[in-house]
FIBA-725150 format. One record per residue: x, y, z of N, C-alpha, C, O in turn. Coordinates in steps of 0.1 Angstrom, whole numbers, padded with zeros to 4 digits, always signed. Each point is the difference from the previous one (the first is absolute). Example, Ala and Ser with C-alpha at 12.3 -4.5 7.8 and 13.67 -1.06 7.14 Angstrom:
// FIBA-725150
+0132-0057+0078-0009+0012+0000+0009+0012+0000+0010+0000+0007 -0014+0011-0014+0009+0011+0000-0008+0011+0008+0005+0011+0001 
END
This chain:
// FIBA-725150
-0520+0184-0017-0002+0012+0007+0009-0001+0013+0003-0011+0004 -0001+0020+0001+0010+0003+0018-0009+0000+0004-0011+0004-0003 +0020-0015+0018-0011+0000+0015-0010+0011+0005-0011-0001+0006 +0017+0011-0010-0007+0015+0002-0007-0001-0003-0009+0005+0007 +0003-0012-0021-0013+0006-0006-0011-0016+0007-0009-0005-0006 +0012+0000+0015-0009-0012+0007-0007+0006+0013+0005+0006+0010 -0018-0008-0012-0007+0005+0011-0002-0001+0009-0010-0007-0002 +0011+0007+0019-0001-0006+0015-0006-0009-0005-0008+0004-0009 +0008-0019+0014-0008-0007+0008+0002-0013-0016-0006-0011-0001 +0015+0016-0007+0001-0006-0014+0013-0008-0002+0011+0005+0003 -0013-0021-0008+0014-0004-0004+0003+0000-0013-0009+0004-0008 +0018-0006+0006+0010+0001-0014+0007-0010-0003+0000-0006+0010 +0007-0002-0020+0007-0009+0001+0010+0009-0010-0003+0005-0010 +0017-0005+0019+0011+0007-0007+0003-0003-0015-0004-0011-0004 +0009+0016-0003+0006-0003-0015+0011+0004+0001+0006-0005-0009 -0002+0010+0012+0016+0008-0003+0005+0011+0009-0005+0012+0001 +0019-0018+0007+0010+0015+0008+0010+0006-0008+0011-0003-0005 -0016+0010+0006+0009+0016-0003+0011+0004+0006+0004-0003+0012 +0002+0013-0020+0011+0005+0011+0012-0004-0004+0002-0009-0009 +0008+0014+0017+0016-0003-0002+0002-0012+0010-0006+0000+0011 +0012-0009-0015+0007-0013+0007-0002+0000+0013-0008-0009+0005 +0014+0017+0003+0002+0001+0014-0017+0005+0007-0002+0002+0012 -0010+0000-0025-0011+0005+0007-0008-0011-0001-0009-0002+0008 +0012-0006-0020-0006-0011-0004+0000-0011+0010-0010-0006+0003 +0023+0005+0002+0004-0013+0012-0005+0010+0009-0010-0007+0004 +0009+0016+0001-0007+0006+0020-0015-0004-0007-0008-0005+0008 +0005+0006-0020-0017-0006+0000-0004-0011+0003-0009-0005+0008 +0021+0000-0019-0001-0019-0002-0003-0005+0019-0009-0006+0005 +0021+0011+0001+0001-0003+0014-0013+0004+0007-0005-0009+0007 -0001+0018-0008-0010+0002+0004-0012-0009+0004-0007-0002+0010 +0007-0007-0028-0009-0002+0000-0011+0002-0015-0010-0008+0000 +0014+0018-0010-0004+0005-0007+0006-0012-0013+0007+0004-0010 -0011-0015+0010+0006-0007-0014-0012-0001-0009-0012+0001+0002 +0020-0002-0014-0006-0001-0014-0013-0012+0004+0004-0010+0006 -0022+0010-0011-0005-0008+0004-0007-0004+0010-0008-0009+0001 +0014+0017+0010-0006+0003+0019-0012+0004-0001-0003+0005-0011 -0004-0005+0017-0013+0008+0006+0005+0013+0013+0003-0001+0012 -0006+0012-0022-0002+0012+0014-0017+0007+0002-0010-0001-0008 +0011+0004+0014-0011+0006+0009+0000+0007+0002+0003+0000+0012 -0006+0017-0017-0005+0015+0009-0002+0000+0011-0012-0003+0000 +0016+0005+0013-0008+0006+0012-0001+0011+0001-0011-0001-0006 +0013+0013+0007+0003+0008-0005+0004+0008-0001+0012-0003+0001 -0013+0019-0002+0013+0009-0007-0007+0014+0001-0009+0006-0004 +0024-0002+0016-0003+0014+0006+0014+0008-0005+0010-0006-0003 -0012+0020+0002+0011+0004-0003+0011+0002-0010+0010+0007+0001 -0018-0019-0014+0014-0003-0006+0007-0017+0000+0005-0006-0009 -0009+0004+0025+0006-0015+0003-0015-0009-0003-0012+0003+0001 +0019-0013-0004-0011-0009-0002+0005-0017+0010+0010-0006+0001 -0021+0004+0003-0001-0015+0006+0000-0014-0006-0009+0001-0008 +0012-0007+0007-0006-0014-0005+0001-0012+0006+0006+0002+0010 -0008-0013-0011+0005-0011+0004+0001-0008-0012-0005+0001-0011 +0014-0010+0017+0013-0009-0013+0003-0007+0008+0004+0004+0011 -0005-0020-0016+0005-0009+0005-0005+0003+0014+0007+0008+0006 -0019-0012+0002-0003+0004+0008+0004+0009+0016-0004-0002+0012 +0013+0013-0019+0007+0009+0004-0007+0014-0004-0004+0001-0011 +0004+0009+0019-0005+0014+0002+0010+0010-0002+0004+0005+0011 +0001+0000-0023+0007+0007-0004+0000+0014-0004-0006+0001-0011 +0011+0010+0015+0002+0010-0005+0003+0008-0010+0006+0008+0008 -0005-0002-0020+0009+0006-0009-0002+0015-0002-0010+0007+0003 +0020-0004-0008-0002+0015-0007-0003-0004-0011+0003-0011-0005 -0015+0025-0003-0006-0002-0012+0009+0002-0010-0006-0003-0010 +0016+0006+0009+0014+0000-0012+0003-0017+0001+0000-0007-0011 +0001+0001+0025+0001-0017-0002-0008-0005-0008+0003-0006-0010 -0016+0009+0013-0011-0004-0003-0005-0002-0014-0005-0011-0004 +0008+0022-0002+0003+0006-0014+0008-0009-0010-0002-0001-0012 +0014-0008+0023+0005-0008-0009-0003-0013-0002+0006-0008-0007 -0021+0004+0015+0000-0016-0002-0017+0002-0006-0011+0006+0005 +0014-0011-0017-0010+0001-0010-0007-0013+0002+0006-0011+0003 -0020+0012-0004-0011-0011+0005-0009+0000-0013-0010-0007-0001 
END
């Protein structure tokens, strides 16, 4: 399922990024690798929070959308 469907206060352990090459690596860089642990904080608007790799990150829900957990 997509980050989207993960509820505040919930981790995930990634399975698979999505996306075209160049969206794949701004994830990877992120933070977002195959096997990671993310974490919901949570999600106003559309955007959603998480932390990765003990970093507090931002995304749009279209990003979001592409890193399947």
């Amino acid at each position: 399922m997509p980050l989207t469907m993960v509820g505040n206060g919930e981790s995930a352990t990634i399975k698979k990024v999505g996306g075209k090459e160049e969206t794949r690596r701004f994830l990877e860089n992120l933070g977002f690798v195959t096997g990671g642990t993310v974490t919901v904080v949570s999600e106003t608007e559309g955007n959603i929070i998480v932390n990765v790799k003990e970093s507090r990150v931002a995304i749009g829900k279209d990003m979001a959308n592409k890193i399947m957990v």
